[in-house]
C-alpha positions as CSV (number, residue, x, y, z in Angstrom):
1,X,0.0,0.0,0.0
2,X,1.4,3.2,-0.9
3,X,1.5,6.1,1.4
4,X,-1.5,8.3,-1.1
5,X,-3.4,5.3,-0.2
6,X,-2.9,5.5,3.2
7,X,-3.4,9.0,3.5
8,X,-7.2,8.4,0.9
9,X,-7.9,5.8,3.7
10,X,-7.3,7.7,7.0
11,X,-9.1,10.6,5.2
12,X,-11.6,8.7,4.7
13,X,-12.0,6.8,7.9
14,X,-11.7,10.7,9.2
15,X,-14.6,12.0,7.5
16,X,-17.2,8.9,8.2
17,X,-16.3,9.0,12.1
18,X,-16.7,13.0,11.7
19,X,-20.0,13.1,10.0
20,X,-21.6,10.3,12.8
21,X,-20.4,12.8,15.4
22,X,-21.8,15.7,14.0
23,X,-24.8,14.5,12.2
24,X,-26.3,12.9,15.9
25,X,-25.5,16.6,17.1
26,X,-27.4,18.7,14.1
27,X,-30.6,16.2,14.1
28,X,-30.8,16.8,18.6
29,X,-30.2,20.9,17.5
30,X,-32.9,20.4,14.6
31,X,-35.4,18.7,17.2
32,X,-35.1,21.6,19.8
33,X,-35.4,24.5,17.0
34,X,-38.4,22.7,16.2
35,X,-39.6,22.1,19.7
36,X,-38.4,25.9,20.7
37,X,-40.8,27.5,17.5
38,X,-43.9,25.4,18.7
39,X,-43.7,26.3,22.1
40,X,-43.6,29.7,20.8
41,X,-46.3,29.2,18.7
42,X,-48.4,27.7,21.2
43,X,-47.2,30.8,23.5
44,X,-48.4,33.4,21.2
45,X,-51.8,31.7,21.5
46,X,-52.0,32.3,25.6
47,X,-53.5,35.1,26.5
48,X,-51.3,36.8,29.2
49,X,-53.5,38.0,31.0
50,X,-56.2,35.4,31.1
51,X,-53.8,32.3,31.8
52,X,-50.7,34.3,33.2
53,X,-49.5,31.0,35.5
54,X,-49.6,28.8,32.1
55,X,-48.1,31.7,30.5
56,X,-45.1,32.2,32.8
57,X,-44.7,28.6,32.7
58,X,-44.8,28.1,29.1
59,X,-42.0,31.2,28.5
60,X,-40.0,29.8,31.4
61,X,-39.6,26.4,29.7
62,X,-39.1,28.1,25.9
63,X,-36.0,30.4,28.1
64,X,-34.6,26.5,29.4
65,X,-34.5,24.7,26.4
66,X,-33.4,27.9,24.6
67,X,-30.1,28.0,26.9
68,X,-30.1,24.2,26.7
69,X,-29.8,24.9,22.4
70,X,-27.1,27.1,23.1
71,X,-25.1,24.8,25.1
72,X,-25.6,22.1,22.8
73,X,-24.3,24.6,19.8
74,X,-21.3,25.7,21.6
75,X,-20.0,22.4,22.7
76,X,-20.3,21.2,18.5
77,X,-18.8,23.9,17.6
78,X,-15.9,23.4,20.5
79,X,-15.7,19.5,19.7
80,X,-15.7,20.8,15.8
81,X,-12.4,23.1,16.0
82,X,-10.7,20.4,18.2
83,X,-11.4,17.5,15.2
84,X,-10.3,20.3,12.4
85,X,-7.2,20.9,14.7
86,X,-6.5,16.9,15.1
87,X,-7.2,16.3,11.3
88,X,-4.8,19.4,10.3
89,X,-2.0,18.2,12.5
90,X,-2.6,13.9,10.9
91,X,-2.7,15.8,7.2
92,X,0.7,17.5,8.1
93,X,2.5,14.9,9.7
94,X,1.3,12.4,6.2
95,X,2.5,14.9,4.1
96,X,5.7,15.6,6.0
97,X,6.0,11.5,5.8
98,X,5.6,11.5,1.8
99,X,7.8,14.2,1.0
100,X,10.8,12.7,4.0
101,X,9.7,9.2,1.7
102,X,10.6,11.0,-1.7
103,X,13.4,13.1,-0.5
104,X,14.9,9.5,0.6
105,X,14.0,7.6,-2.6
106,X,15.3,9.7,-5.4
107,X,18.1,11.4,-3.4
108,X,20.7,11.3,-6.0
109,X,18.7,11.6,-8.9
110,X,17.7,15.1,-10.1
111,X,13.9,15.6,-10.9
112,X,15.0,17.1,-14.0
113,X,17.9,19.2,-15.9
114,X,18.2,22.5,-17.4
115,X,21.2,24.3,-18.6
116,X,23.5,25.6,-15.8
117,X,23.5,29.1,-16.9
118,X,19.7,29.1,-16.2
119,X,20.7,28.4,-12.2
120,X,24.1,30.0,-12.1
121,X,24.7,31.5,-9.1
122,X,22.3,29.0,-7.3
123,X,23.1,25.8,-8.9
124,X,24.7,24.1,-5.7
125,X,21.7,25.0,-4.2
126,X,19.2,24.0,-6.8
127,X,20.9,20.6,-7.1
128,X,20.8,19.4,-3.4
129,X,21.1,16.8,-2.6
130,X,21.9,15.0,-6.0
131,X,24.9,17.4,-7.1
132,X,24.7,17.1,-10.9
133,X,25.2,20.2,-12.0
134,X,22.4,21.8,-14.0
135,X,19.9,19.1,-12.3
136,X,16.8,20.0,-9.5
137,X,16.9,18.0,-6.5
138,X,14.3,16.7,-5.0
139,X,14.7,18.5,-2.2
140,X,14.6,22.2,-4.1
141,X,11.4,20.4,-6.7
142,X,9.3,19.9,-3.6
143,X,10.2,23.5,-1.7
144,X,9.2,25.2,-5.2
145,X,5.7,22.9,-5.5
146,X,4.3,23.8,-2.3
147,X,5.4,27.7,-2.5
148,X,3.5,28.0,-5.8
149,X,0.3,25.8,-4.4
150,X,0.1,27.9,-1.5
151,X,0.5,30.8,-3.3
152,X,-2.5,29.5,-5.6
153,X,-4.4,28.6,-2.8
154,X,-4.1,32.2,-0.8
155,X,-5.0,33.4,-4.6
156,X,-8.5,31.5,-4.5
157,X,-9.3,31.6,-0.6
């Protein structure tokens, strides 16, 4: 199994765990929104003067479940950032891993080669670790590919 593989699975794994979690948590949230609006419906329907013990009552229990909703929505959002955080750090420690893997595997070959002139006063540089002159390393390939896809990335976020 290669390590895209294992970082597709652990993804995935991720994401069905994540969506149990949350999914339980919307459909409770759903149920007291819907509760919350009947009581109020049936609220606006009580005269307060008439029925002012049922109507105390009645707002008393709309004002509880309301703060009970609000509990319920801060703690998902709390347990949300802490899974994005845990997911974030797994994604960066897999990529770390693959690019470590690579770095290791084609160490002394260059990715490719263009004339020396093109890298002159960096070409030492350029060619870590392989040391052909005129070639990219590895090392100096993979640096350039994630500058330019966080670049494009800040450019569409």
């Amino acid at each position: 199994m290669s390590i895209t593989d294992l970082l597709v699975c652990t993804l995935g794994a991720t994401f069905c765990i994540l969506s149990k979690i949350f999914q339980k948590d919307a459909d409770q949230e759903m149920e007291m929104r819907m509760e919350i609006q009947n009581m109020k419906m049936e609220l606006s329907t009580v005269s307060m003067m008439d029925e002012f013990a049922r109507y105390a009552r009645l707002e008393r229990k709309i004002n509880k479940m309301t703060d009970q909703l609000k509990t319920l929505v801060k703690s998902r959002t709390a347990q949300q950032a802490k899974m994005k955080w845990i997911v974030n750090i797994v994604f960066y420690i897999l990529q770390a891993a693959l690019m470590i893997s690579l770095i290791l595997k084609y160490y002394a070959e260059p990715v490719t080669v263009v004339p020396s002139k093109w890298i002159a006063p960096l070409e030492r540089l350029v060619a870590f670790p392989s040391g052909i002159a005129g070639g990219v390393g590895i090392t100096c390939w993979l640096v350039v590919c994630n500058k330019v896809v966080a670049i494009i990335l800040h450019a569409v976020s």
